[in-house]
N, C-alpha and C positions, 0 to 999 in steps of 0.2 A: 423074656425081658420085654416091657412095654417102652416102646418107643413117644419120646412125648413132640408131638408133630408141633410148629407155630406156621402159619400163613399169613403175611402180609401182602395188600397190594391190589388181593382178588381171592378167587374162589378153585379150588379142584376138587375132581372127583377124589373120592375116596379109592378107587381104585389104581390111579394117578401118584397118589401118595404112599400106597402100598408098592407100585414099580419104582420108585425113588429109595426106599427102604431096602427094597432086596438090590437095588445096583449097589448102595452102598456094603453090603453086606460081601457081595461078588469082589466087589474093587478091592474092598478093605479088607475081608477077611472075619467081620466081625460087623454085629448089629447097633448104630449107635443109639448114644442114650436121650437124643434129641434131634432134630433135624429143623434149621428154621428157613420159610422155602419165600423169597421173595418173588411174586409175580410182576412182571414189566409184560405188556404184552402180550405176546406169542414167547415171551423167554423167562426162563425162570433164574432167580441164582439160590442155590444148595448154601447151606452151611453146616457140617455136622458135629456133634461134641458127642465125642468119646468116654468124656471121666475123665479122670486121671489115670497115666500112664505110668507103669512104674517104670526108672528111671536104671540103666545099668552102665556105670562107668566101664570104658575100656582104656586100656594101656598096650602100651609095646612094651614087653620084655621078654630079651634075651632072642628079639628078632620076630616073635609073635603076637599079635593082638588078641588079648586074653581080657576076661571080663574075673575072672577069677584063678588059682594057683591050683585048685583042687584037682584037676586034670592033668597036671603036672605030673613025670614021671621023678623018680631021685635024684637022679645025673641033673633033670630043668629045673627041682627044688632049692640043687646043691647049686648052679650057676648061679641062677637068681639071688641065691643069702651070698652068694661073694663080688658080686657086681659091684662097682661106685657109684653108690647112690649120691647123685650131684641135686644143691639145695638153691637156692635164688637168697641172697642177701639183702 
């Protein structure tokens, strides 16, 4: 994936801006899809964007924080459908 670099401020190496790449990659987990690097200085400030994130609701039920029911065994399907599902008026 090509990383799309901006520099405002000043000038760096290229090599500079490839160690800002792989930190984020270390920190995050993942290479992002943009990095915009303001120069002050001797300091710099990072900004990076990701994309879009997909988004996963979590809930408590039946005492667990569950993103989904599908792991659920019978006895947690069968509590779950007899619970009071309480609504907001």
């Amino acid at each position: 994936m090509a990383c799309h670099i901006t520099v405002t401020g000043g000038e760096l190496e290229q090599a500079e801006i490839n160690a800002y790449i792989q930190r984020a990659k270390e920190k995050y987990g993942r290479e992002p899809i943009g990095i915009d690097i303001k120069v002050d200085g001797d300091y710099v400030e990072l900004s990076y964007d990701f994309g879009h994130q997909p988004f996963q609701r979590i809930r408590r039920i039946t005492g667990y924080l569950v993103g989904t029911l599908e792991r659920f065994n019978d006895g947690k399907r069968a509590e779950e459908h007899d619970r009071v599902k309480h609504t907001v008026s």
